[in-house]
C-alpha positions as CSV (number, residue, x, y, z in Angstrom):
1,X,90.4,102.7,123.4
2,X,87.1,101.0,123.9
3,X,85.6,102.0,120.8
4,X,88.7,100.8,118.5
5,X,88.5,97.4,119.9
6,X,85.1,97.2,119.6
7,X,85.0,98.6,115.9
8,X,88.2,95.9,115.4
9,X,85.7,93.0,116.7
10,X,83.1,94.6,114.5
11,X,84.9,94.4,111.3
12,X,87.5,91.4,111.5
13,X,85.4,88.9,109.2
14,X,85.2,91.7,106.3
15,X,88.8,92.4,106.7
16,X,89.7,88.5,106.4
17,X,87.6,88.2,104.4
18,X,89.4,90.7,102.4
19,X,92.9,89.5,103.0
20,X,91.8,86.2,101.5
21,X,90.8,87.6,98.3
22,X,92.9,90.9,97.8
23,X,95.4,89.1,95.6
24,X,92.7,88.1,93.1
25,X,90.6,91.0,92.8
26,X,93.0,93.7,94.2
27,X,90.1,95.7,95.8
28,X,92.4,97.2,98.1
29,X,94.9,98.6,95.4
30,X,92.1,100.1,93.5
31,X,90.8,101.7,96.7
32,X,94.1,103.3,97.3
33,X,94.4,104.7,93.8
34,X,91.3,105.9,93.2
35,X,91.4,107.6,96.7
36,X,94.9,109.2,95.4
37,X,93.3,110.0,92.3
38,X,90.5,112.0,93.7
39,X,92.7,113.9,96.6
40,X,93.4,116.7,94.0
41,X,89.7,117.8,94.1
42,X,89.3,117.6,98.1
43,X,91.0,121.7,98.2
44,X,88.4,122.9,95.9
45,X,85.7,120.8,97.3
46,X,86.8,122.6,101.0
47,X,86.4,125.9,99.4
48,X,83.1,125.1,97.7
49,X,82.3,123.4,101.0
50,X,81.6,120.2,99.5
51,X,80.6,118.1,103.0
52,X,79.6,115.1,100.7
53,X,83.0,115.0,99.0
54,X,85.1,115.5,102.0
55,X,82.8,113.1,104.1
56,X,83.4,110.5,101.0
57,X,87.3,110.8,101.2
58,X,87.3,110.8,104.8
59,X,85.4,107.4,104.9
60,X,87.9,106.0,102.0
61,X,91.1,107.1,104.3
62,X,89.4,105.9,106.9
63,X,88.8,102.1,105.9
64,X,92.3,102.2,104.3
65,X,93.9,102.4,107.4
66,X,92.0,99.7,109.3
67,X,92.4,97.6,106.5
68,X,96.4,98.5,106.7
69,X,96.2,97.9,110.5
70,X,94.5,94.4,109.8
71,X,97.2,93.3,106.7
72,X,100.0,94.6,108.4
73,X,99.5,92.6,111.6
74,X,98.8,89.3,110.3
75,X,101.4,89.2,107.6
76,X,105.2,89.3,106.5
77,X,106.1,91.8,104.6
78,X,106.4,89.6,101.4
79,X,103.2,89.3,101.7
80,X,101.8,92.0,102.2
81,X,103.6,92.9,99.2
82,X,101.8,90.3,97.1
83,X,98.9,93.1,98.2
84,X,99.9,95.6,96.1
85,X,100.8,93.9,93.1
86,X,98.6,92.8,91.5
87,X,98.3,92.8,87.4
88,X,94.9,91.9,85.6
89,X,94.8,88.9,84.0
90,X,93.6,89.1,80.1
């Protein structure tokens, strides 16, 4: 749709931006777990009706898959891989 390719032209220097530095920093990795992490409390905060919350983890699933859109078009698999491996240097 129109809006997807415009949000896709609106976005594509964070995302490379991203994909240049992901394997140092491992943003995206810490993004997923954290949003992983948190996805036991998004039942409770639908029955407390907690729209911040569930606005918050919507937003986080959101940019997760753009950014999986983005990484899993422009790489190989090996890659991409390198993505979600990353270990913290000491």
């Amino acid at each position: 749709s129109a809006d997807l390719k415009q949000l896709e032209e609106a976005t594509i220097s964070v995302c490379k931006s991203l994909v240049e530095k992901n394997p140092r920093t491992g943003n995206l990795g810490s993004l997923i777990k954290v949003f992983l992490s948190r996805t036991k409390e998004l039942k409770i905060s639908a029955e407390c009706q907690n729209h911040l919350f569930i606005w918050q983890a919507h937003n986080a699933l959101f940019i997760i898959c753009c950014l999986l859109k983005v990484f899993i078009s422009q790489m190989s698999e090996e890659e991409l891989q390198l993505h979600f491996t990353y270990e913290e240097k000491i």
